[in-house]
Backbone as XML, in Angstrom:
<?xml version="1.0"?>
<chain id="A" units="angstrom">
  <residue number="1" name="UNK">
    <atom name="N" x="89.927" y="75.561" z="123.938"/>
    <atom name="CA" x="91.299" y="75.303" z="124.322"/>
    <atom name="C" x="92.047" y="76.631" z="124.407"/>
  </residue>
  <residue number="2" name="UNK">
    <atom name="N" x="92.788" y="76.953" z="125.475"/>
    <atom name="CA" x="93.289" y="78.172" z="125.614"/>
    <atom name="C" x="95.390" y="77.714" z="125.707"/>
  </residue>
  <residue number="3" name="UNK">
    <atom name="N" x="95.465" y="78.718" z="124.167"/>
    <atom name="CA" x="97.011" y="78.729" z="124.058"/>
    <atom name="C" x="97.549" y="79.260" z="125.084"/>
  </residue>
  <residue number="4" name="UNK">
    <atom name="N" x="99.144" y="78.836" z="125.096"/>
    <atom name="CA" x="100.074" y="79.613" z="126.249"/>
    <atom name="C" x="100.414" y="80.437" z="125.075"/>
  </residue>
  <residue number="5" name="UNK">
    <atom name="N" x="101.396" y="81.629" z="125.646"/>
    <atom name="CA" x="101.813" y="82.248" z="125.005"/>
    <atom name="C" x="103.222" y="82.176" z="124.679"/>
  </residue>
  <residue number="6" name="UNK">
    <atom name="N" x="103.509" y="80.599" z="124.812"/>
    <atom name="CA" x="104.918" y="80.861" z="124.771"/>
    <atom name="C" x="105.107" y="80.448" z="123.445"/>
  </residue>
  <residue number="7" name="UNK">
    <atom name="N" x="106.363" y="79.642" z="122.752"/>
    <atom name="CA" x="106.548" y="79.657" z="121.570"/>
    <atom name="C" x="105.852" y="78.284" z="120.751"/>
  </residue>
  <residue number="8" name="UNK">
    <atom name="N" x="105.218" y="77.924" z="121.257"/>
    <atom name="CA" x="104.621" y="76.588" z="120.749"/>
    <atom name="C" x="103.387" y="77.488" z="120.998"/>
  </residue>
  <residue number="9" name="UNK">
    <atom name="N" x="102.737" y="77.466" z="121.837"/>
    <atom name="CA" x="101.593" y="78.352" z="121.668"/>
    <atom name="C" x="101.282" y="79.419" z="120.472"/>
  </residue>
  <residue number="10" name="UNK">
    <atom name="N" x="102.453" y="80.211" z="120.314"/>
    <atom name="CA" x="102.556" y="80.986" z="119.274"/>
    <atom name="C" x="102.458" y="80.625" z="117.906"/>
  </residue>
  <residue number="11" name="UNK">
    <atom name="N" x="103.122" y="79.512" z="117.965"/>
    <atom name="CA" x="103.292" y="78.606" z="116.503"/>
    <atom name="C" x="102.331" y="78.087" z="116.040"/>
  </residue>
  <residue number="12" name="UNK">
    <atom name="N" x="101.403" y="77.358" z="117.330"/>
    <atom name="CA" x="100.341" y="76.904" z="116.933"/>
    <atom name="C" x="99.251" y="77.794" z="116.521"/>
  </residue>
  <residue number="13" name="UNK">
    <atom name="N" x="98.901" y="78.936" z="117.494"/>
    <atom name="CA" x="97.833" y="80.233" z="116.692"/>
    <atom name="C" x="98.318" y="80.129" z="115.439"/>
  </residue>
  <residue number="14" name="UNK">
    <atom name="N" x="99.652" y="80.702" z="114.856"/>
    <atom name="CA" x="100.325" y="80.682" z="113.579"/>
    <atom name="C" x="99.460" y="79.936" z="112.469"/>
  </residue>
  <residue number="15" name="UNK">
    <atom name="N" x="99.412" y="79.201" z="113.098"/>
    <atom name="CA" x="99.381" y="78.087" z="111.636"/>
    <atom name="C" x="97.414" y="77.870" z="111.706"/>
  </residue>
  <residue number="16" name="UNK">
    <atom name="N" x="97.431" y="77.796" z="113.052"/>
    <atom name="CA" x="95.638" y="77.854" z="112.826"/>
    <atom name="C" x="95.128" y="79.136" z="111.724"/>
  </residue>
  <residue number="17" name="UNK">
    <atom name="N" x="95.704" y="80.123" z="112.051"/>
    <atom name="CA" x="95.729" y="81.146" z="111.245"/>
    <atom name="C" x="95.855" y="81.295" z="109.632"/>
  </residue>
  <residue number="18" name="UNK">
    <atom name="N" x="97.019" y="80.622" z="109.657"/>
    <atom name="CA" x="97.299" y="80.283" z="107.809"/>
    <atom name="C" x="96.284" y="79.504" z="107.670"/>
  </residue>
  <residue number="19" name="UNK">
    <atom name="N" x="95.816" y="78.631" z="107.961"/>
    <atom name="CA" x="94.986" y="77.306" z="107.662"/>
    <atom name="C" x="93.370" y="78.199" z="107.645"/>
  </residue>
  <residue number="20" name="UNK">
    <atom name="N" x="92.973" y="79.036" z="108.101"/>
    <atom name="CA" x="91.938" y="79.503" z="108.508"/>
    <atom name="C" x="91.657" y="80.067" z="106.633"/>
  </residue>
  <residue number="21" name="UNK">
    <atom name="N" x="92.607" y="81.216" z="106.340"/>
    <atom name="CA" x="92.953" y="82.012" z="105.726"/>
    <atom name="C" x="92.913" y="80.896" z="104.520"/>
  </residue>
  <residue number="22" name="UNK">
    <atom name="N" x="93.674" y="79.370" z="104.487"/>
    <atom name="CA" x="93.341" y="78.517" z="103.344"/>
    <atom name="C" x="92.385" y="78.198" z="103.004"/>
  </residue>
  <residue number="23" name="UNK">
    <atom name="N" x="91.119" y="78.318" z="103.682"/>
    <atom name="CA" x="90.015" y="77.825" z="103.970"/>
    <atom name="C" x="89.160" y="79.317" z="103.252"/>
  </residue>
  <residue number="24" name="UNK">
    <atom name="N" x="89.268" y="80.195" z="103.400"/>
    <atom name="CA" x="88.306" y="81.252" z="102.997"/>
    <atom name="C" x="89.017" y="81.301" z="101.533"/>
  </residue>
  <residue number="25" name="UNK">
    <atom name="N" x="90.069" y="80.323" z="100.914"/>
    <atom name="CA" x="90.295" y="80.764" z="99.481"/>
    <atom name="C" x="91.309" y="81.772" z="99.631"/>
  </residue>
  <residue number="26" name="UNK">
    <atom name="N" x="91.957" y="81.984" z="100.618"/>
    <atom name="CA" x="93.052" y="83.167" z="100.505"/>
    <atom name="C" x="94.693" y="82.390" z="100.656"/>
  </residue>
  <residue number="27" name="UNK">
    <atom name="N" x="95.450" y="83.022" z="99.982"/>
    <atom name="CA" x="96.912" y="82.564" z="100.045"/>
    <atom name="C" x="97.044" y="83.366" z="100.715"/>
  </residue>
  <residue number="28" name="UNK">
    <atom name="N" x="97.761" y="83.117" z="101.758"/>
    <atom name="CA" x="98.574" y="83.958" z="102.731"/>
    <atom name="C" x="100.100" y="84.012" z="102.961"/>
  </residue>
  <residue number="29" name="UNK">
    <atom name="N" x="100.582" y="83.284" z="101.478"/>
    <atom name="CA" x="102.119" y="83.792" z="101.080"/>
    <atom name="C" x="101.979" y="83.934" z="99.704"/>
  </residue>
  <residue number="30" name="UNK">
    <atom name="N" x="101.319" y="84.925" z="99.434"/>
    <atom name="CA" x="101.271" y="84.665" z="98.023"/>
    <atom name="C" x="102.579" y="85.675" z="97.147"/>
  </residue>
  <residue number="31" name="UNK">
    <atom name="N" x="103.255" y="84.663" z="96.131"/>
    <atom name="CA" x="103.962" y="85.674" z="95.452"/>
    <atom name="C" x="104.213" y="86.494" z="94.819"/>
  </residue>
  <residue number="32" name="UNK">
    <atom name="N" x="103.311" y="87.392" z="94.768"/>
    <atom name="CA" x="102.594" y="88.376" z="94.027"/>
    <atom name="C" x="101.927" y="89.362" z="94.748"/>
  </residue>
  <residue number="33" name="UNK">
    <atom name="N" x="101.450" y="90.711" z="94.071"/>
    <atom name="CA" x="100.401" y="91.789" z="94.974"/>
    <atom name="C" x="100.706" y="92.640" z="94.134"/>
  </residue>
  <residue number="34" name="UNK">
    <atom name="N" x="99.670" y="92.978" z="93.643"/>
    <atom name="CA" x="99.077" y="94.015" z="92.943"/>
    <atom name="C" x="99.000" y="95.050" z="93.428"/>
  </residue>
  <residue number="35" name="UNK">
    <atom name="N" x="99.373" y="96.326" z="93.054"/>
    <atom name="CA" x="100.141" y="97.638" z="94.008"/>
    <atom name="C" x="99.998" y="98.938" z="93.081"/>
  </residue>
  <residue number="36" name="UNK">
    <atom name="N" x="99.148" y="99.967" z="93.745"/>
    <atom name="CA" x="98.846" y="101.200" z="92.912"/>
    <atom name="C" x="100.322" y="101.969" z="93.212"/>
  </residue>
  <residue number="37" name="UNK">
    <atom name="N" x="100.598" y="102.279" z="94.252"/>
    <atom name="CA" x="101.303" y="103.212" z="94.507"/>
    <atom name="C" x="102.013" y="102.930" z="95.895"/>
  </residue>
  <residue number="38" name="UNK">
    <atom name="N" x="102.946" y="103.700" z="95.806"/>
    <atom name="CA" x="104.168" y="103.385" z="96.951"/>
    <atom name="C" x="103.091" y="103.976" z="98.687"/>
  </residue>
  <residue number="39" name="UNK">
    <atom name="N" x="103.465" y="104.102" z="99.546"/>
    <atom name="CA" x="102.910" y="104.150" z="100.863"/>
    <atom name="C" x="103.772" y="105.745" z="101.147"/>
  </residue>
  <residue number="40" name="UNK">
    <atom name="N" x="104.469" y="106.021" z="100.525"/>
    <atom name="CA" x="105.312" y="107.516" z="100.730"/>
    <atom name="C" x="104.347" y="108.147" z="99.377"/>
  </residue>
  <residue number="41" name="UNK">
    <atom name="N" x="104.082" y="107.864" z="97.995"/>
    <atom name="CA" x="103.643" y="108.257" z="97.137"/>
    <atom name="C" x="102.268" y="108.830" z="97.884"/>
  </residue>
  <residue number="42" name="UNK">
    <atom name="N" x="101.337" y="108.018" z="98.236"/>
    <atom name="CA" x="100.135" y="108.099" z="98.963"/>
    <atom name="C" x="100.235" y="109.605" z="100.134"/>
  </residue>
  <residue number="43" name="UNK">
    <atom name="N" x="101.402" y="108.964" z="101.243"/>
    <atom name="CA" x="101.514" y="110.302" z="101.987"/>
    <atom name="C" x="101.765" y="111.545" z="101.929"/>
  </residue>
  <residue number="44" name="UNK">
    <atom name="N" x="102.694" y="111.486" z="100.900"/>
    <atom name="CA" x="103.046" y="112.826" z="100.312"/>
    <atom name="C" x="102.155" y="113.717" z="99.290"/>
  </residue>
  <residue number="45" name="UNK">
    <atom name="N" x="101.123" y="113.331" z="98.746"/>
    <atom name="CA" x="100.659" y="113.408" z="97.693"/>
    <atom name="C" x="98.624" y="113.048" z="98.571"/>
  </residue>
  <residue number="46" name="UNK">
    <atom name="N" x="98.107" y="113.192" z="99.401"/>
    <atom name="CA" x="97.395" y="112.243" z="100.194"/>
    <atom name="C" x="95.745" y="113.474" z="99.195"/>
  </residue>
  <residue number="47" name="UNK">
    <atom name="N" x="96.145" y="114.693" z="99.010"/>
    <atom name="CA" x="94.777" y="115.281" z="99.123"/>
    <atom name="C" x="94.682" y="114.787" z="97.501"/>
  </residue>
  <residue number="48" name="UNK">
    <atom name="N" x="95.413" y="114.544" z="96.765"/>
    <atom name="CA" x="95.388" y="113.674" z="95.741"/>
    <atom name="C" x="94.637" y="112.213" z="95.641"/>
  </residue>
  <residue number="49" name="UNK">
    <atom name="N" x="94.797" y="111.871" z="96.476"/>
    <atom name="CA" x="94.252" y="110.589" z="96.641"/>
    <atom name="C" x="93.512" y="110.413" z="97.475"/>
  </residue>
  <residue number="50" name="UNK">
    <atom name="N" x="93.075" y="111.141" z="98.106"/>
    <atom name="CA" x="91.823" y="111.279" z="99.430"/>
    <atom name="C" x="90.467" y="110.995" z="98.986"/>
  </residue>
  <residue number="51" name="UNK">
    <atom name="N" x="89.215" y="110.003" z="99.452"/>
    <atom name="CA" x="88.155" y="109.718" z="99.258"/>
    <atom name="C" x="88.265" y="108.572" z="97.922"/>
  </residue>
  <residue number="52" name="UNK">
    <atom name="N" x="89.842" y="108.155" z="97.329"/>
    <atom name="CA" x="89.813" y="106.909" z="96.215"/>
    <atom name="C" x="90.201" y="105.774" z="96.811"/>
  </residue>
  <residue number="53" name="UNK">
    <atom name="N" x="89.459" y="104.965" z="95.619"/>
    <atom name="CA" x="90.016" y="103.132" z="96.241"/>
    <atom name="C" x="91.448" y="102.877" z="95.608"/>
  </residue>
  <residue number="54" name="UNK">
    <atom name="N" x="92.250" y="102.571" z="96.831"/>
    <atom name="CA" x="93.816" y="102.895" z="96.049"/>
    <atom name="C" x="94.072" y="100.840" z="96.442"/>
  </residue>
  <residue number="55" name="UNK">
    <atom name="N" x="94.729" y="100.471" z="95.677"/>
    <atom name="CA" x="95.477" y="99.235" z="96.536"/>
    <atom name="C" x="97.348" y="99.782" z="96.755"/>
  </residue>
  <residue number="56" name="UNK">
    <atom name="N" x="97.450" y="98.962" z="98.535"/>
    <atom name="CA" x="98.793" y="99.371" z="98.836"/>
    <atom name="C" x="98.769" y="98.074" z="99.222"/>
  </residue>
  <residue number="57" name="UNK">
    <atom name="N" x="100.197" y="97.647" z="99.019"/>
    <atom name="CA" x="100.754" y="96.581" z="99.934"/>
    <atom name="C" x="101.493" y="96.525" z="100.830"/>
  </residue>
  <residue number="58" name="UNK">
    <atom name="N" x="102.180" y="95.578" z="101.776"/>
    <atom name="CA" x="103.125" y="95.592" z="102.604"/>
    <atom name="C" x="102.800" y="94.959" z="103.959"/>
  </residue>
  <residue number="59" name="UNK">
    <atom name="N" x="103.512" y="95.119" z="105.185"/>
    <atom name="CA" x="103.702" y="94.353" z="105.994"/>
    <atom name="C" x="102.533" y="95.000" z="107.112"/>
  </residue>
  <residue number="60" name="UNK">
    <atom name="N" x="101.836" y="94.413" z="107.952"/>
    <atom name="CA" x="100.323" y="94.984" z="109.129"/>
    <atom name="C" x="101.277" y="95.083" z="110.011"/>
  </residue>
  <residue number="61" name="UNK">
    <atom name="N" x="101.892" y="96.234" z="110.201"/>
    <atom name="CA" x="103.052" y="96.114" z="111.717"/>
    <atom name="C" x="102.297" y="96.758" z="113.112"/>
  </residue>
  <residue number="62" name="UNK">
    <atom name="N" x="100.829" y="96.711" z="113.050"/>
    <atom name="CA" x="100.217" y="97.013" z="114.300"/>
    <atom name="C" x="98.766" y="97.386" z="113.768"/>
  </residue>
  <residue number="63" name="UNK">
    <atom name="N" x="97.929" y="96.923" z="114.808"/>
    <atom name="CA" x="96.164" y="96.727" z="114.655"/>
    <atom name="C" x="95.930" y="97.348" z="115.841"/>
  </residue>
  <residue number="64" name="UNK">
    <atom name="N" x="95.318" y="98.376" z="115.636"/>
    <atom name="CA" x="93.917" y="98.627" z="116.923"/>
    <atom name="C" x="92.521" y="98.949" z="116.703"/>
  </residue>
  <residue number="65" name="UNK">
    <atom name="N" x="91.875" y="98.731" z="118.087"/>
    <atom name="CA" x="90.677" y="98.659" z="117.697"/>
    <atom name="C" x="89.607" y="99.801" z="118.606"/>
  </residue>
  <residue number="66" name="UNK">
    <atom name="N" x="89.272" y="100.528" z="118.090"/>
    <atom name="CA" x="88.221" y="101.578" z="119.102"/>
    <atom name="C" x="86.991" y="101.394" z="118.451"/>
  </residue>
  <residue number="67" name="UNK">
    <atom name="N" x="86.403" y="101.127" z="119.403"/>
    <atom name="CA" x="84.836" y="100.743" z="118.933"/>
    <atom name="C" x="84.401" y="100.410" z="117.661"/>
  </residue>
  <residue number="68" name="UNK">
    <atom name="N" x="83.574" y="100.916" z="117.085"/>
    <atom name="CA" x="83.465" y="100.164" z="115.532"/>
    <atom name="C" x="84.727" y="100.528" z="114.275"/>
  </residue>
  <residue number="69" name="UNK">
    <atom name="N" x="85.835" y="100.699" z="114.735"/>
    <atom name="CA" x="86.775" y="101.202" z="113.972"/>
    <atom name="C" x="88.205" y="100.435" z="114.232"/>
  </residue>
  <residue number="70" name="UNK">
    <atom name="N" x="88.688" y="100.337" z="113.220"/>
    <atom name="CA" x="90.040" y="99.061" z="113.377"/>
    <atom name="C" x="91.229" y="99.921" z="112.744"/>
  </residue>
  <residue number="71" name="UNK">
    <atom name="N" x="91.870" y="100.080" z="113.166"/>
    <atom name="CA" x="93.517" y="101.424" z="112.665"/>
    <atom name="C" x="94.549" y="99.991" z="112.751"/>
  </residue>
  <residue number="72" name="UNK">
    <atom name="N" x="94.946" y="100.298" z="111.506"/>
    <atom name="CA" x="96.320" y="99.828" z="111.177"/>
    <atom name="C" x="97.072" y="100.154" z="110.396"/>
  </residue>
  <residue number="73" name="UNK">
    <atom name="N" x="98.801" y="100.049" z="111.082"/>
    <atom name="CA" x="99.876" y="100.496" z="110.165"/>
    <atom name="C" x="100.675" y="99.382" z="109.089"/>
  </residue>
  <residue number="74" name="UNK">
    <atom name="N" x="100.644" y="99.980" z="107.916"/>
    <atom name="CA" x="100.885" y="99.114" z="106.833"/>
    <atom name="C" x="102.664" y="99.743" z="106.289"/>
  </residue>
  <residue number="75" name="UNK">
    <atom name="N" x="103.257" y="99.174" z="106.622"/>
    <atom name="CA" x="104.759" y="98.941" z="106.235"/>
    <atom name="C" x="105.291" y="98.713" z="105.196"/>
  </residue>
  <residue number="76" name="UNK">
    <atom name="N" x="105.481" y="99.416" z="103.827"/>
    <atom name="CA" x="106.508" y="98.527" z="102.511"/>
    <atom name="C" x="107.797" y="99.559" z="102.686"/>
  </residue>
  <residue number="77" name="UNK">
    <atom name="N" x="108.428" y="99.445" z="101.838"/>
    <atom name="CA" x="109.732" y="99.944" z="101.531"/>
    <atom name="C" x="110.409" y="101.286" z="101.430"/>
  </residue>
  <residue number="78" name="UNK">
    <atom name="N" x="109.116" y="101.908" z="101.461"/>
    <atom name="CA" x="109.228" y="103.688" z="101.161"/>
    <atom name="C" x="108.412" y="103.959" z="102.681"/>
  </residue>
  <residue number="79" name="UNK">
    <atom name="N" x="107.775" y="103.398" z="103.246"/>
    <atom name="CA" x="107.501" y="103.924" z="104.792"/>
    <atom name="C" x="106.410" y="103.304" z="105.420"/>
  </residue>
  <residue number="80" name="UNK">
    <atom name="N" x="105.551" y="104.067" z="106.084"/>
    <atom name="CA" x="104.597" y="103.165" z="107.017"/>
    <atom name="C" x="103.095" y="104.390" z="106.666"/>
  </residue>
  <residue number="81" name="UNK">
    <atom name="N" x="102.426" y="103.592" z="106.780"/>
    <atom name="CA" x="100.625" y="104.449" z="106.403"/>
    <atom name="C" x="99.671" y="103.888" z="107.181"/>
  </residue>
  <residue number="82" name="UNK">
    <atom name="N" x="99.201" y="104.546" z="107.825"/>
    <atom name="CA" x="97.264" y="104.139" z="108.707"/>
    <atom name="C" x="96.549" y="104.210" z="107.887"/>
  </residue>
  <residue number="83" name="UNK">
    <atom name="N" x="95.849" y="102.918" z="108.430"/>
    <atom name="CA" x="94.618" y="102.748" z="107.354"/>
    <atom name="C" x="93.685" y="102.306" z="108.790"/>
  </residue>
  <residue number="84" name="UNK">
    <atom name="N" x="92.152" y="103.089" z="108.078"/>
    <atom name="CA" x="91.445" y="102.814" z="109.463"/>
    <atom name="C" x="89.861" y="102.268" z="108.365"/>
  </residue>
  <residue number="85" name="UNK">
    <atom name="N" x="89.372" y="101.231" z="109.012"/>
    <atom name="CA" x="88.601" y="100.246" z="108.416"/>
    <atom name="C" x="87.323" y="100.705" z="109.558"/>
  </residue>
  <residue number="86" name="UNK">
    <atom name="N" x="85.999" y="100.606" z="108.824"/>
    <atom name="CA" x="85.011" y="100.165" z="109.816"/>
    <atom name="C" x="84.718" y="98.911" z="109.926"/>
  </residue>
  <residue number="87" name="UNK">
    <atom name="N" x="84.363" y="98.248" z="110.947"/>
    <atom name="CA" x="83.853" y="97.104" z="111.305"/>
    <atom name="C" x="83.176" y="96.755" z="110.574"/>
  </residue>
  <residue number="88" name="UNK">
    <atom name="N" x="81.859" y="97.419" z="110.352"/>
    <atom name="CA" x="80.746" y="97.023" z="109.670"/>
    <atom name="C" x="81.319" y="96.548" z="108.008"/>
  </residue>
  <residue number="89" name="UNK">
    <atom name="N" x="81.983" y="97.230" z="107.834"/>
    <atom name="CA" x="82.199" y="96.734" z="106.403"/>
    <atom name="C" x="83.286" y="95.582" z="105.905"/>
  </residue>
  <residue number="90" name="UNK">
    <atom name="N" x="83.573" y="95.019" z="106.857"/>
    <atom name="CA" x="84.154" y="93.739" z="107.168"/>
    <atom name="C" x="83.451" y="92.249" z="106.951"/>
  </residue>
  <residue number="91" name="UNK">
    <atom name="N" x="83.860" y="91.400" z="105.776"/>
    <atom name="CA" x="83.048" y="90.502" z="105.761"/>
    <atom name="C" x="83.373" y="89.523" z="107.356"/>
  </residue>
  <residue number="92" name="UNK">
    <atom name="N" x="82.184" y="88.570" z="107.927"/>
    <atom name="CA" x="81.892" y="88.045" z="108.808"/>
    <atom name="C" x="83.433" y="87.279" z="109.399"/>
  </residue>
  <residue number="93" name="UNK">
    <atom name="N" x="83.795" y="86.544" z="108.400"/>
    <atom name="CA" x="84.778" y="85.332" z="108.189"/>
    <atom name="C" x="85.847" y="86.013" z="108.559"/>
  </residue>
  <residue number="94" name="UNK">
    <atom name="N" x="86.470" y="87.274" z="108.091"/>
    <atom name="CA" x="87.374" y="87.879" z="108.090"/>
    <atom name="C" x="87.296" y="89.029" z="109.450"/>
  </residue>
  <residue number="95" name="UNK">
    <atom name="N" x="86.596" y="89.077" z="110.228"/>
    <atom name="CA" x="86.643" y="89.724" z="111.172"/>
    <atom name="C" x="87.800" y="89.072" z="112.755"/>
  </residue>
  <residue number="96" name="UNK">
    <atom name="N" x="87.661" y="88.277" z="112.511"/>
    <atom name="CA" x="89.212" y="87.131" z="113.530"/>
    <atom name="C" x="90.183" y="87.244" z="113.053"/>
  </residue>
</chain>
């Protein structure tokens, strides 16, 4: 079935989406998030934290994708940060 893109179309991806996301065990409003450090802390400070597993939170305000590599900008309150993911290390489910 192929959505329109208008606002019912939109709504409906929407929610297929949340529902997808209920289904793999994930809340996708959850009220809570566990948070190392601010997204300005990280940038300013980056050779500090370069090559560690940090958790950041905040808003995905844009995804791209070049070949086996996925770049996205992550948005909280102190600023915006790229984060670039390989494919491969993406579980299956979570790749849509």
């Amino acid at each position: 079935m192929t959505l329109s893109d208008d606002l019912i179309g939109q709504r409906t991806r929407r929610i297929e989406a949340t529902q997808n996301l209920r289904q793999l065990g994930i809340d996708p409003y959850t009220p809570y998030a566990k948070k190392d450090h601010s997204n300005l802390e990280v940038k300013n400070n980056f050779e500090k934290y370069n090559g560690k597993e940090l958790t950041l939170t905040g808003r995905l305000m844009a995804k791209r994708e070049h070949g086996k590599l996925i770049f996205g900008d992550i948005q909280d309150q102190t600023g915006t940060i790229q984060i670039g993911i390989k494919k491969d290390e993406i579980q299956e489910d979570l790749k849509n």
